[in-house]
N, CA and C of each residue as an Amber inpcrd file, in Angstrom:
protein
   720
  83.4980000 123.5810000  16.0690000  84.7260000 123.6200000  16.8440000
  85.4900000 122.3220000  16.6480000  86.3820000 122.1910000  16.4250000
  87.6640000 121.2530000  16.3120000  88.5210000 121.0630000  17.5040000
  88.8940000 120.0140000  17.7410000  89.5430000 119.6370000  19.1040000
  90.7830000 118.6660000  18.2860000  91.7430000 118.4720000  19.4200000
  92.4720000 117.2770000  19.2660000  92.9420000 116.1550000  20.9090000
  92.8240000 115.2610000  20.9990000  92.8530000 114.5620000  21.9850000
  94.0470000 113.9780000  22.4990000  95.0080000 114.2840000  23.8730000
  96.0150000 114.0590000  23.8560000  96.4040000 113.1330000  25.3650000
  96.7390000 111.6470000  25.4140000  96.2880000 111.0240000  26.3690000
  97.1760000 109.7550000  26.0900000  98.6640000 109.4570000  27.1550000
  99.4220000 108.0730000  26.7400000  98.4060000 106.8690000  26.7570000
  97.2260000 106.6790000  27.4470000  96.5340000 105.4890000  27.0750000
  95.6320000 105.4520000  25.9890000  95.5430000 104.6810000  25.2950000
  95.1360000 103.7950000  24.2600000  93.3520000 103.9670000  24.6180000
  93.0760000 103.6120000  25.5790000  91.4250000 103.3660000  26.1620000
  91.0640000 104.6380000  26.2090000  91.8830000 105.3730000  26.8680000
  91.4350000 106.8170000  27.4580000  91.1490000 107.8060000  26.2360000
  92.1670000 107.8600000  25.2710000  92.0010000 108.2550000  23.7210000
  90.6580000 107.8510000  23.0980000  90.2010000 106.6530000  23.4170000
  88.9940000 105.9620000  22.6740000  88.0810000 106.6200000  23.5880000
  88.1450000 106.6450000  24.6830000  86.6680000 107.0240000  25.7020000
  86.1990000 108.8740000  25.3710000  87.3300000 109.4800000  25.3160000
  87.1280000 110.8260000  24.6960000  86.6070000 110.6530000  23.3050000
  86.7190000 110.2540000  22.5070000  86.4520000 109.9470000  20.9680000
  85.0690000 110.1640000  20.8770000  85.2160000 109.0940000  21.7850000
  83.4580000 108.3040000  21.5790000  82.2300000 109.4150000  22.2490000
  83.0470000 110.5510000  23.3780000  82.1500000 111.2140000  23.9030000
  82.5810000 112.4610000  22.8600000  83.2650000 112.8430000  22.3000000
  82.9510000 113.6510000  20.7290000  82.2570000 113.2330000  19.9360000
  82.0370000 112.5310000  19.5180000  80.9500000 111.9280000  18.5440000
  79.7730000 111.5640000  19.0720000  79.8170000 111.7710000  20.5360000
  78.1520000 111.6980000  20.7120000  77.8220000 113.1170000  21.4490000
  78.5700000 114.2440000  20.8620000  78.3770000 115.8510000  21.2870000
  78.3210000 116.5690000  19.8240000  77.3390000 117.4040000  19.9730000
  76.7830000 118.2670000  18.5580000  77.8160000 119.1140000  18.7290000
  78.1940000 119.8950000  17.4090000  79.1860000 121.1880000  17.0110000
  80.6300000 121.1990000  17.5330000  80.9810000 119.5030000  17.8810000
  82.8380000 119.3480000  18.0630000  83.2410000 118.1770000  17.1240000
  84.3140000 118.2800000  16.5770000  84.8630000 117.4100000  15.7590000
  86.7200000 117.3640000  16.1690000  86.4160000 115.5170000  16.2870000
  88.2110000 115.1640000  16.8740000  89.1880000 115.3990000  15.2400000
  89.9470000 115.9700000  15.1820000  90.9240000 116.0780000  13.9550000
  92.2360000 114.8030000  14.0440000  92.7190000 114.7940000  15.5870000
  93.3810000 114.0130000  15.7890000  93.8030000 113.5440000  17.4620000
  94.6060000 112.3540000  17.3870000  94.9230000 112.2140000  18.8340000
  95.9410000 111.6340000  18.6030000  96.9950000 112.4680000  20.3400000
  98.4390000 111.7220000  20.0950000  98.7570000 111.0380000  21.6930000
  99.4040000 110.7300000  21.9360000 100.0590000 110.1100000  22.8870000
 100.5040000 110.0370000  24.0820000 101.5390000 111.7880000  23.2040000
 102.3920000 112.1990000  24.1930000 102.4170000 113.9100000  23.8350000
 103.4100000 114.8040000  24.3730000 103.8350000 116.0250000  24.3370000
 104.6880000 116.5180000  22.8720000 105.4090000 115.7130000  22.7000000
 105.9470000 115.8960000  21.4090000 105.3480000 115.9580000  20.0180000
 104.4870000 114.9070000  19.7450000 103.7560000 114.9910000  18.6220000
 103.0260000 116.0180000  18.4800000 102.0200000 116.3330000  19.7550000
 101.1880000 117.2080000  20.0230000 101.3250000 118.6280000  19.0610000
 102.9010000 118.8250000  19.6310000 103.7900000 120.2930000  19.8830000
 103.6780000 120.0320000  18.0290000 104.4670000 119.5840000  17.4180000
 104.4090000 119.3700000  16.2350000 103.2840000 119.7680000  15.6160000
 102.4090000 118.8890000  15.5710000 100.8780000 119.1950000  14.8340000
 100.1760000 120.8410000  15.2710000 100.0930000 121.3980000  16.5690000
  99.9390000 122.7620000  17.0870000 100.6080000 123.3760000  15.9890000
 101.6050000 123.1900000  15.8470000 102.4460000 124.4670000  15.1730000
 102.1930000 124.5570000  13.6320000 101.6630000 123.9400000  13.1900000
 101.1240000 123.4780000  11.0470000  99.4620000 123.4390000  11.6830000
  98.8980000 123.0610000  12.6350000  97.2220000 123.4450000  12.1680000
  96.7840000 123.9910000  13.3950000  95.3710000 124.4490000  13.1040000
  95.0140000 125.5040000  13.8470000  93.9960000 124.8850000  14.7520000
  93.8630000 124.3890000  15.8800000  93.3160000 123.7090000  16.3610000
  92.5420000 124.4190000  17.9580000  91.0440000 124.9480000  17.8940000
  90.1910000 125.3400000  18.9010000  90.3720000 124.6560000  20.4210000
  90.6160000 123.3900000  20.5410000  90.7310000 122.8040000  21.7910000
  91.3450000 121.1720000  22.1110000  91.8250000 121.8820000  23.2570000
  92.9190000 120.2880000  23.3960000  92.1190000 120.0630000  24.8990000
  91.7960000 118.1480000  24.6670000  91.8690000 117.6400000  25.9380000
  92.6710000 117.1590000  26.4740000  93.5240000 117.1290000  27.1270000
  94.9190000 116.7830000  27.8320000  94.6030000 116.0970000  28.9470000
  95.8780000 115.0820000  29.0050000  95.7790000 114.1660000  30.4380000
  96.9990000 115.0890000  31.1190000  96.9600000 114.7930000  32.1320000
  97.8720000 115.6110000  33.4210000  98.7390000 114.3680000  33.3370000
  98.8510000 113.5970000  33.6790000  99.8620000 112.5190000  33.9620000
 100.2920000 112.1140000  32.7850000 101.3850000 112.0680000  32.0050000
 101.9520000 111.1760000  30.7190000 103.4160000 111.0420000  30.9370000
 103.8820000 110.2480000  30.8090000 105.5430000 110.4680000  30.9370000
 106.0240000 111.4390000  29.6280000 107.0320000 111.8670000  30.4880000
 108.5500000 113.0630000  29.5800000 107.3940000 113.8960000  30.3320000
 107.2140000 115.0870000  29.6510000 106.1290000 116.0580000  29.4610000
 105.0250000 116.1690000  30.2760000 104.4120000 116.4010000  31.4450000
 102.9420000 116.3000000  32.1120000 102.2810000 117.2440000  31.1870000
 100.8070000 116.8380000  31.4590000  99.9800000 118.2880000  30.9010000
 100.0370000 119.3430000  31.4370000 100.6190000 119.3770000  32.8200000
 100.4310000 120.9360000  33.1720000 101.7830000 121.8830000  32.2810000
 102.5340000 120.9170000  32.2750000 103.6900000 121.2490000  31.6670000
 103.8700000 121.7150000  30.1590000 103.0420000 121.2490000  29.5350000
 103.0720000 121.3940000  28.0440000 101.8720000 121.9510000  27.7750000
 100.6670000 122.5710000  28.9590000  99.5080000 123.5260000  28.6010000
 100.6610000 125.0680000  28.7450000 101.1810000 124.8670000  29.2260000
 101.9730000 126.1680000  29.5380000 102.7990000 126.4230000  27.8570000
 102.6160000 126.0240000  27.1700000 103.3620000 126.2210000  26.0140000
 102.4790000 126.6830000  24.7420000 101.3480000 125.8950000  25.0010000
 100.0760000 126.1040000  24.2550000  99.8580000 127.8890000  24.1280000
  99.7330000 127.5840000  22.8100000  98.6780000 129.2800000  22.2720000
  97.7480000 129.6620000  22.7600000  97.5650000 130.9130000  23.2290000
  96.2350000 131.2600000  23.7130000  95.3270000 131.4090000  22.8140000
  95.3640000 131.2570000  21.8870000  94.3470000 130.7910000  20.6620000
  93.7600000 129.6800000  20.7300000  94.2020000 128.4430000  21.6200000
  94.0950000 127.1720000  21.4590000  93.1190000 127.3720000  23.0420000
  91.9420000 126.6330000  23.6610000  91.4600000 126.0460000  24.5300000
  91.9520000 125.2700000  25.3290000  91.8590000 124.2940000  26.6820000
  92.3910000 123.2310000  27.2130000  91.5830000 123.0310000  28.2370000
  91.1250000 121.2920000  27.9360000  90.3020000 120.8020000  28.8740000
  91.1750000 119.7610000  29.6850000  91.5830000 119.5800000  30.6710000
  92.4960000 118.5200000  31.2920000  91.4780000 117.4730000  31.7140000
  91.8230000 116.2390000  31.3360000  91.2040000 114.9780000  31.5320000
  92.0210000 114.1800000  32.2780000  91.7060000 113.6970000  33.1900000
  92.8320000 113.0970000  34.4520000  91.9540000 112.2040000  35.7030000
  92.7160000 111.2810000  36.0300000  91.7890000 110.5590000  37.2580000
  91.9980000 110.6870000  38.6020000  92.6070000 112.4760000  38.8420000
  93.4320000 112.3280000  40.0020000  92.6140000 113.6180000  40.1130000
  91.9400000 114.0570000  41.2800000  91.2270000 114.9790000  41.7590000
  92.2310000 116.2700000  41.7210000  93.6390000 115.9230000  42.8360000
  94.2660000 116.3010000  43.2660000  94.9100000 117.5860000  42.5470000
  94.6210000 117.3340000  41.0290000  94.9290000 117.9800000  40.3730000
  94.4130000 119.3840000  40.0500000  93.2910000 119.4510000  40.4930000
  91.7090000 120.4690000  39.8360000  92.6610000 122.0030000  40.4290000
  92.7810000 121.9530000  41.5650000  93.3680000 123.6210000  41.5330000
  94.9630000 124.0210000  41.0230000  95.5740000 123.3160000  40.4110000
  96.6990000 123.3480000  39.7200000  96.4210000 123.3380000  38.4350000
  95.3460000 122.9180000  37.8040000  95.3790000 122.6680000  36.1100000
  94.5830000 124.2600000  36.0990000  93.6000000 124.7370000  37.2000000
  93.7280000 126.4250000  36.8560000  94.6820000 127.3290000  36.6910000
  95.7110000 126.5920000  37.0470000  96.7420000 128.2570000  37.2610000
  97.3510000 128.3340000  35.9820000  96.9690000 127.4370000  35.1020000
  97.7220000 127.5920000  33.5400000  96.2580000 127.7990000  32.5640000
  95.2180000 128.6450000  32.8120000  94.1660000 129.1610000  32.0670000
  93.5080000 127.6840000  31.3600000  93.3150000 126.3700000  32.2350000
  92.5020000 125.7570000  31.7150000  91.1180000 125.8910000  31.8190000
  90.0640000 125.8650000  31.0910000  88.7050000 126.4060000  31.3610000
  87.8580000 125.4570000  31.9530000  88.5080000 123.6520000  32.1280000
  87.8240000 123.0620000  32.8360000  88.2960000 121.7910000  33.0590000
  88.0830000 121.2570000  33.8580000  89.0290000 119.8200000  34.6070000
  88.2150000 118.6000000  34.8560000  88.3830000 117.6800000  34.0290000
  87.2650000 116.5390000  33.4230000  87.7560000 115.2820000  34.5560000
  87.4620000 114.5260000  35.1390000  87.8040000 113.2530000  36.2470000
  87.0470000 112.2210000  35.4520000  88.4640000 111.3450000  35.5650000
  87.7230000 109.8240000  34.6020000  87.5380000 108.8760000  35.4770000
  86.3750000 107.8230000  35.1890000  85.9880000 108.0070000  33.5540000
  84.9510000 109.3980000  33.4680000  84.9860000 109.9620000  32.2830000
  83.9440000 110.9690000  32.1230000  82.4110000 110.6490000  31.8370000
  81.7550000 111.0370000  32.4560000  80.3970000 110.7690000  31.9010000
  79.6420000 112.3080000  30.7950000  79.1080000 111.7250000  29.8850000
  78.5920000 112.3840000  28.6720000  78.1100000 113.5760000  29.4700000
  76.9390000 113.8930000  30.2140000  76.8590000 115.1790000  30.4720000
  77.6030000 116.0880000  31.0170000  78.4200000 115.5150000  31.9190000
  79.4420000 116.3880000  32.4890000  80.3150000 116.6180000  31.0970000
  80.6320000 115.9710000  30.2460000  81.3280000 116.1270000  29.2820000
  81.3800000 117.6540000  28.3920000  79.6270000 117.2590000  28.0680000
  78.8810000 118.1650000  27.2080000  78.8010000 119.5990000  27.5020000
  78.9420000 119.5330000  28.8970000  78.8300000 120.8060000  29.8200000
  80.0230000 121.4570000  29.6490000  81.6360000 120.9230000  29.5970000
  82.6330000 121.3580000  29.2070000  82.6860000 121.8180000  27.9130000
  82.1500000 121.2830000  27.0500000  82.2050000 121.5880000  25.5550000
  81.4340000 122.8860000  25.2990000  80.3610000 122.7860000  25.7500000
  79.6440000 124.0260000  25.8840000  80.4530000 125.5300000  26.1470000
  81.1780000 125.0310000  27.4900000  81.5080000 126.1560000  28.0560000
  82.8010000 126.6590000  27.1740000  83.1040000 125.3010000  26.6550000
  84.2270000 126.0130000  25.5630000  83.8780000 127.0310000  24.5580000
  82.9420000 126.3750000  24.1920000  82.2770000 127.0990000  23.1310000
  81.4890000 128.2510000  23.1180000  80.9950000 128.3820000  24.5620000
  81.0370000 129.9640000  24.5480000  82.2660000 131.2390000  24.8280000
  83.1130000 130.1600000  25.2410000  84.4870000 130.8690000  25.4780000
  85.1060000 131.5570000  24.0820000  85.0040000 130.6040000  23.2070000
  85.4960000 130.6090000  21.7900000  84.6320000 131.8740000  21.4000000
  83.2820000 131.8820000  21.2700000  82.6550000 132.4900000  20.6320000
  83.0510000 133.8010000  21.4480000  83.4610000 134.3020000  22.3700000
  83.6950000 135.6550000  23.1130000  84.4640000 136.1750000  22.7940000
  85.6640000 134.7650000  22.4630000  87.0560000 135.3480000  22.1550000
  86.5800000 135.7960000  20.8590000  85.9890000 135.4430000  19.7620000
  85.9750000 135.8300000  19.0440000  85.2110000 137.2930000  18.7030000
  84.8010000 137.7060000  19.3160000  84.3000000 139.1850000  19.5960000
  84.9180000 140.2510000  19.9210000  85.1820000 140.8920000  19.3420000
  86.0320000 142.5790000  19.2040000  86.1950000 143.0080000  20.3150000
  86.5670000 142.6690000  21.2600000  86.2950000 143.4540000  22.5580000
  87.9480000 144.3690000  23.0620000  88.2210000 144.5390000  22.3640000
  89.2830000 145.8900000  22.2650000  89.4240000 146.8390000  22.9740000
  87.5410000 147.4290000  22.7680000  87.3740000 148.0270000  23.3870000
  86.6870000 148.4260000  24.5040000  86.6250000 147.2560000  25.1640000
  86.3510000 146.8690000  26.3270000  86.7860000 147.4130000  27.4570000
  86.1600000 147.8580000  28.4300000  87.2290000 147.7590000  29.6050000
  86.1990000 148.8570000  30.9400000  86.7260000 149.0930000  32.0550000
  86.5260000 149.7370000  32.7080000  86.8530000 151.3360000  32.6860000
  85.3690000 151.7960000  32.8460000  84.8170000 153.3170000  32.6070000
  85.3760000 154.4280000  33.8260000  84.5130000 153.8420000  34.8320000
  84.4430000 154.1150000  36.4000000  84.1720000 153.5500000  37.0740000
  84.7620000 153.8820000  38.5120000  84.4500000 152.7810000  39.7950000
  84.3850000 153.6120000  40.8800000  83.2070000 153.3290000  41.3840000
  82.9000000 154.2210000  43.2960000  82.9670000 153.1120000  43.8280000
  82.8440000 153.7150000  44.7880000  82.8540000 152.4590000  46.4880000
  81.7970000 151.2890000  46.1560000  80.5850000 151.6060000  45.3370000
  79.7230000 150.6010000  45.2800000  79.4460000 150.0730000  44.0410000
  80.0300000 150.9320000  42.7860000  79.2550000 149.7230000  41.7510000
  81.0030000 150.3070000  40.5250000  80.6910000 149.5440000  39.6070000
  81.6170000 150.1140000  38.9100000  81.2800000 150.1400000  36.8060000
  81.2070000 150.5140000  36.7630000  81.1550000 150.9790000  34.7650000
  81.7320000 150.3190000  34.1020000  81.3350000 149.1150000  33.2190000
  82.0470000 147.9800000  32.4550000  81.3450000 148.4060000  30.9370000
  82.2640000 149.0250000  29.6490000  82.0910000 148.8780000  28.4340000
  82.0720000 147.6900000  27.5600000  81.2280000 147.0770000  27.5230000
  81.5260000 145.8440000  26.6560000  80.1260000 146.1720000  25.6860000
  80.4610000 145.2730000  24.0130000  79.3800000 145.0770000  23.1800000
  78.7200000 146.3180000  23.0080000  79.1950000 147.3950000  22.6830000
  78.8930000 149.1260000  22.3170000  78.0330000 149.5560000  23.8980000
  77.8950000 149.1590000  24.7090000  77.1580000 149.5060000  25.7640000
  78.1980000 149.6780000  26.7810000  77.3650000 150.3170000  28.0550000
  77.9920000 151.1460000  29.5590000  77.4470000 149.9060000  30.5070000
  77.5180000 149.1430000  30.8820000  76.7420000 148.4900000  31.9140000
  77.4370000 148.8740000  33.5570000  76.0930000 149.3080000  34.0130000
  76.7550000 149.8870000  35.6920000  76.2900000 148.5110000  36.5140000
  77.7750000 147.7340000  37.1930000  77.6210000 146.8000000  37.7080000
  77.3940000 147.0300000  39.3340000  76.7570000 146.7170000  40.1420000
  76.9100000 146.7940000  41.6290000  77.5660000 145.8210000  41.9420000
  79.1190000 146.2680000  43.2970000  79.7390000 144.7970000  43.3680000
  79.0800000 143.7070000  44.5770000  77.8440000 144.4870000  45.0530000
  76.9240000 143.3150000  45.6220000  76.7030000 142.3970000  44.6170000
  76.1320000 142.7600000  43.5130000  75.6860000 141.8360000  42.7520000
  76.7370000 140.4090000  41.8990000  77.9850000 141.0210000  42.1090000
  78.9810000 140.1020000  41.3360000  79.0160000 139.1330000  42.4770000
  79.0740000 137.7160000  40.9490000  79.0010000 136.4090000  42.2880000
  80.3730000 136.2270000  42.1850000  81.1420000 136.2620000  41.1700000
  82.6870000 135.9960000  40.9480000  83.1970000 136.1740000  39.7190000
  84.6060000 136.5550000  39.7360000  84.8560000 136.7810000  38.4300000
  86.1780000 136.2130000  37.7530000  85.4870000 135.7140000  36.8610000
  87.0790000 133.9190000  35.8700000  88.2340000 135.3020000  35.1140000
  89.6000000 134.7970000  34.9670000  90.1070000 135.4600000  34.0900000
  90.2780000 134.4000000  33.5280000  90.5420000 134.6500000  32.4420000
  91.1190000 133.6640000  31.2690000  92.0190000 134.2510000  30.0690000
  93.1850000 133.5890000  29.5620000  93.8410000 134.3230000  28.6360000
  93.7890000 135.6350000  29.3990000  93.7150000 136.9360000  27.9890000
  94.0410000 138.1250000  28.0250000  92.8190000 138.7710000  29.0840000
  91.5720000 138.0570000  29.4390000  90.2580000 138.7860000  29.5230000
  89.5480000 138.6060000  30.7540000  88.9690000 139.1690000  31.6230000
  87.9080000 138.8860000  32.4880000  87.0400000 139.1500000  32.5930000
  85.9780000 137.9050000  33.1860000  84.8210000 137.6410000  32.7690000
  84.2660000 137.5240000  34.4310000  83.0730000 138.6680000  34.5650000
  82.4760000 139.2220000  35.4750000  80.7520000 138.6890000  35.8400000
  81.2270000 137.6980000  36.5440000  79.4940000 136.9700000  36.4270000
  78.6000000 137.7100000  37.7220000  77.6770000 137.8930000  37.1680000
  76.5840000 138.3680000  37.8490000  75.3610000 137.7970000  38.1460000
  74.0260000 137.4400000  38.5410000  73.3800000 136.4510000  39.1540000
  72.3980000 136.6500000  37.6600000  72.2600000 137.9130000  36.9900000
  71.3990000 138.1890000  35.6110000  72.2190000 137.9550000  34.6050000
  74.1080000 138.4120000  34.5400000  74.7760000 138.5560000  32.9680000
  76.2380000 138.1330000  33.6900000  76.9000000 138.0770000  32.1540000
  78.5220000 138.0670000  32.1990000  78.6950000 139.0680000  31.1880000
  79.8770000 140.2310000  31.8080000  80.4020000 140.6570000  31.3070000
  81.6190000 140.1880000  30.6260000  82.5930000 140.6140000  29.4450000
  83.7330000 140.5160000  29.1890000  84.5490000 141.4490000  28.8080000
  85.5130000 141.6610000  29.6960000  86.2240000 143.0970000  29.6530000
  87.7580000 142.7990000  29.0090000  88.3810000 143.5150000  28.3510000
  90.0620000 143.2740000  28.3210000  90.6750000 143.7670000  29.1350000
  91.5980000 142.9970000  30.3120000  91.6220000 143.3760000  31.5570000
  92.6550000 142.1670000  32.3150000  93.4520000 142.0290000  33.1290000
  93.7810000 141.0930000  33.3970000  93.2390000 140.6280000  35.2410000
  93.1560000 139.7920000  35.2800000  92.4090000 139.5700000  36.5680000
  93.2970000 140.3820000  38.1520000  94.4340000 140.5270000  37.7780000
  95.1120000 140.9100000  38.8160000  94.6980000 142.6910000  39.3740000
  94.6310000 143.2460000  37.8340000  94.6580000 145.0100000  37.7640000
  92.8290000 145.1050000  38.1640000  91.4250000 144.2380000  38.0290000
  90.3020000 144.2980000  38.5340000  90.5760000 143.9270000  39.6820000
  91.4720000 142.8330000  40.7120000  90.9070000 142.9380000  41.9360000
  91.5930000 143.7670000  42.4210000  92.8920000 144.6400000  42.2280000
  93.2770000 145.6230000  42.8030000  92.1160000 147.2020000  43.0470000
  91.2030000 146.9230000  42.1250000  90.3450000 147.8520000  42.3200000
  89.0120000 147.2480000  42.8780000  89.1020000 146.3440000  43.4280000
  87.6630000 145.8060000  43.7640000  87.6750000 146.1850000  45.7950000
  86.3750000 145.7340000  46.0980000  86.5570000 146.0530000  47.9450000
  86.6530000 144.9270000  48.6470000  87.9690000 145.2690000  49.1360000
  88.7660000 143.9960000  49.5040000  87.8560000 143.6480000  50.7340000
  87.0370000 143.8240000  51.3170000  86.5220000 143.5470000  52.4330000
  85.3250000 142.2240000  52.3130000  85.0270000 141.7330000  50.8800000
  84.0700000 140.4790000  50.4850000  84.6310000 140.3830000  49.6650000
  85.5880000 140.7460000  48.3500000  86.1630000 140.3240000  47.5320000
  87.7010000 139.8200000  47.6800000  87.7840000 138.4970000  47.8850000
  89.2560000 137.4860000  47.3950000  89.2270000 137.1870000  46.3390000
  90.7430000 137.1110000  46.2090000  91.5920000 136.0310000  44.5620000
  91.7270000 134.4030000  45.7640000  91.1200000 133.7660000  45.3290000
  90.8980000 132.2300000  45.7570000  91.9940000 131.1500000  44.5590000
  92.2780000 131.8630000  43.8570000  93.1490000 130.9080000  42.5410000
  93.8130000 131.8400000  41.5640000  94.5690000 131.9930000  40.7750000
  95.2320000 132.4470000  39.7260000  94.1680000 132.5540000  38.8430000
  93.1800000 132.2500000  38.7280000  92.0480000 132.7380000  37.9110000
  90.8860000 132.9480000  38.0810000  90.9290000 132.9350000  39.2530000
  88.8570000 133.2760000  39.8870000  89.2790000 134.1330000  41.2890000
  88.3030000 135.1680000  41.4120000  88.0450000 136.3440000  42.4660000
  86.5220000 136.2970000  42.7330000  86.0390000 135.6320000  44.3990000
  85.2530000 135.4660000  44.2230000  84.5580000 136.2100000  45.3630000
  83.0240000 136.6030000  45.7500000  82.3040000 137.0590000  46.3100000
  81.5360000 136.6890000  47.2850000  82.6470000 136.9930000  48.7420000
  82.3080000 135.5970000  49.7010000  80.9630000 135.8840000  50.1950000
  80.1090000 136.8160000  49.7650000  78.4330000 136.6280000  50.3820000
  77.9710000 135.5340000  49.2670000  78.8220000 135.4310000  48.6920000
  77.5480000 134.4120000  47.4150000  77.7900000 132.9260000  47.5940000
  78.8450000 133.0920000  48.8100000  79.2080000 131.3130000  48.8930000
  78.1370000 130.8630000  49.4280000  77.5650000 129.1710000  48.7930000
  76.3230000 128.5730000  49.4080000  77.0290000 127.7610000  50.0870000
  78.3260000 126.9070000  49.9700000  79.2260000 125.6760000  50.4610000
  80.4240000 126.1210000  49.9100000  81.7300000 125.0350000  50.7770000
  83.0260000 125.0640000  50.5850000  83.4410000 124.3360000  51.2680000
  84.7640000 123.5310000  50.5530000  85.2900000 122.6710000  51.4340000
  86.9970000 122.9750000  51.0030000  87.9400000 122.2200000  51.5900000
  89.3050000 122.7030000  51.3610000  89.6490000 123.0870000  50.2050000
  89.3060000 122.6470000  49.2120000  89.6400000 122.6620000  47.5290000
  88.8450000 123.5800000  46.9190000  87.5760000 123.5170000  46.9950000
  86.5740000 124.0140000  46.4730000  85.5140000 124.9580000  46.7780000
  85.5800000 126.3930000  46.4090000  84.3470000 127.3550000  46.8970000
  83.3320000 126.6290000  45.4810000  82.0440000 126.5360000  46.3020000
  80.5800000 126.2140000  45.7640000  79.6570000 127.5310000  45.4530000
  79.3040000 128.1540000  44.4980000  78.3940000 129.7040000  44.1420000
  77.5890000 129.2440000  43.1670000  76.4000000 128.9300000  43.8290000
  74.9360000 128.4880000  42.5970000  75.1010000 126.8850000  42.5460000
  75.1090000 126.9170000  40.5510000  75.8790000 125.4260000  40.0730000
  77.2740000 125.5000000  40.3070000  78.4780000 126.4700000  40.2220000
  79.3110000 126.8750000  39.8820000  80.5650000 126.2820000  40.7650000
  81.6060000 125.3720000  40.3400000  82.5350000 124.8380000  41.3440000
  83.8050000 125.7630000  40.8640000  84.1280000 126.4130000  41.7840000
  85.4920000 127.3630000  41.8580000  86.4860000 126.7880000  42.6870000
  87.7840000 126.2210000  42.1290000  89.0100000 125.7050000  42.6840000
  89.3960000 126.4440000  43.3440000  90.0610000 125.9790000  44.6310000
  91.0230000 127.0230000  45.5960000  92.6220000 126.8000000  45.3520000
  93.1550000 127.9110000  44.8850000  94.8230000 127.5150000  44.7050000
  95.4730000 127.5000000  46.0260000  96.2280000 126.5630000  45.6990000
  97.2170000 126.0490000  46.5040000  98.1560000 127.2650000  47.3550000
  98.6050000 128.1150000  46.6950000  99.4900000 129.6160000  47.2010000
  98.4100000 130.2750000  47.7250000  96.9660000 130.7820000  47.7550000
  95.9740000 131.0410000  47.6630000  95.1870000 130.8380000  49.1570000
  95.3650000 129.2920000  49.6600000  94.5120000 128.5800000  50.5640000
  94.7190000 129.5050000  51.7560000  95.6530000 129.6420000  52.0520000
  95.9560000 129.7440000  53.8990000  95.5400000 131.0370000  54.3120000
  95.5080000 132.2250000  53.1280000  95.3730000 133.3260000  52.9010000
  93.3060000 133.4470000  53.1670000  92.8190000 132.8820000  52.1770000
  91.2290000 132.8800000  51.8330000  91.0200000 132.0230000  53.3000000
  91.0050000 130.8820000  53.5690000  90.2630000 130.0420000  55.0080000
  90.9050000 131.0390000  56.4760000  92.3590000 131.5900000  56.5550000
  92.5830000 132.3620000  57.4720000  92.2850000 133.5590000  57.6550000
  91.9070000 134.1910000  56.5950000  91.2500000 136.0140000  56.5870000
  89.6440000 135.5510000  56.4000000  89.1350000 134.8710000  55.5360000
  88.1600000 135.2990000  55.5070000  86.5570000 134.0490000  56.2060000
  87.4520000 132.8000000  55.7360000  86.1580000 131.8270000  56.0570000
  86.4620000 131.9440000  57.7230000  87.2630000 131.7510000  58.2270000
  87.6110000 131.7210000  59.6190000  86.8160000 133.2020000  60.7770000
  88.1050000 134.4690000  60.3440000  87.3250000 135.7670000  60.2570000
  85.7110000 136.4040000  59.7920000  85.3250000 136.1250000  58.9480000
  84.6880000 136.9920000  58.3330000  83.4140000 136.0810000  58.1020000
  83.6800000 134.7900000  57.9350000  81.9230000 133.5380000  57.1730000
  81.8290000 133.2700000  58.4190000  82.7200000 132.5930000  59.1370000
  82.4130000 131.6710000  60.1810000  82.0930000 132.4460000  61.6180000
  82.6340000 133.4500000  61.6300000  82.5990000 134.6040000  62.9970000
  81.0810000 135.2720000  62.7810000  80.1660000 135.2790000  61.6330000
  79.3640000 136.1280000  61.3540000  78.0320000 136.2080000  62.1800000
């Protein structure tokens, strides 16, 4: 996998570098500055994943991930927390706080890289079979898998696709996250962010920003909040 590194400081460019070169199966091609160069080089090479800073003058990263190919990845690297449920709503797959330390690093790279490898899988013909009140029929990888929605802990969209985690598997369906939770049971299942629908029996912790499921940290969007803590943690976790 190939990356390129995009960050107005000088140090911050070097500190990503250095944690690519000490991660197996990623290679830096290049690093720029700002938004402009970036845009340039995107458009002549073909590049798997960008780490982006959120803060740069002209251009922010949230601003110029929104322009990015969905062919292309995006990891936002930034020293401002504040940021984590806003850099979801533009399909970033993960939100790095500096300075970064190598495993947390590695853990992003990973997850890219299984992202990559999914996308790269035929899944066309993917999608939803059937759905009753309790479980529902997901075609993926020549197989029928009958999911129970007890069992779903939450489910990421990303790009074109959603991805249906379960406490044994992940599914990946072609699907957009909005048209699955319209069919899901709204009575334990919320949209908590523009890209995660999650399964409030599986919450272990949560705090204003953040639903906690397993290892798994799920951002709470901002349009999102008043809706999820007033229907359901309030109602439904906390009343129980």
């Amino acid at each position: 996998m190939n990356c390129i590194i995009v960050d107005d400081e000088p140090l911050a460019r070097r500190a990503i570098q250095k944690l690519v070169d000490q991660t197996e199966n990623i290679t830096s091609i290049a690093s720029f500055s700002g938004a402009g160069d970036t845009q340039k080089f995107l458009e002549k090479n073909a590049v798997d994943l960008v780490f982006l800073d959120i803060q740069m003058p002209g251009v922010n990263g949230i601003e110029f991930a929104r322009t990015i190919s969905k062919k292309t990845l995006v990891i936002f690297t930034t020293a401002f927390h504040e940021f984590a449920s806003e850099s979801y709503e533009v399909d970033a797959i993960d939100y790095l706080i500096k300075p970064v330390k190598l495993e947390r690093f590695q853990k992003a790279v990973e997850k890219a890289q299984t992202y990559a490898k999914l996308f790269r899988t035929d899944h066309t013909k993917s999608n939803i079979e059937n759905i009753t009140e309790d479980y529902i029929f997901i075609r993926a990888d020549r197989r029928m898998f009958k999911v129970h929605f007890s069992d779903i802990t939450y489910i990421e969209g990303l790009k074109d696709y959603v991805i249906i985690y379960t406490e044994g598997q992940k599914l990946v369906t072609l699907m957009n996250i909005k048209t699955i939770h319209d069919l899901l049971p709204k009575s334990f299942f919320v949209r908590v962010s523009k890209s995660y629908i999650i399964n409030v029996n599986k919450i272990d912790s949560l705090d204003n920003n953040t639903v906690y499921i397993e290892n798994n940290e799920i951002p709470i969007g901002n349009i999102y909040r008043d809706f999820f803590f007033n229907e359901f943690v309030t109602k439904k976790i906390l009343n129980k």
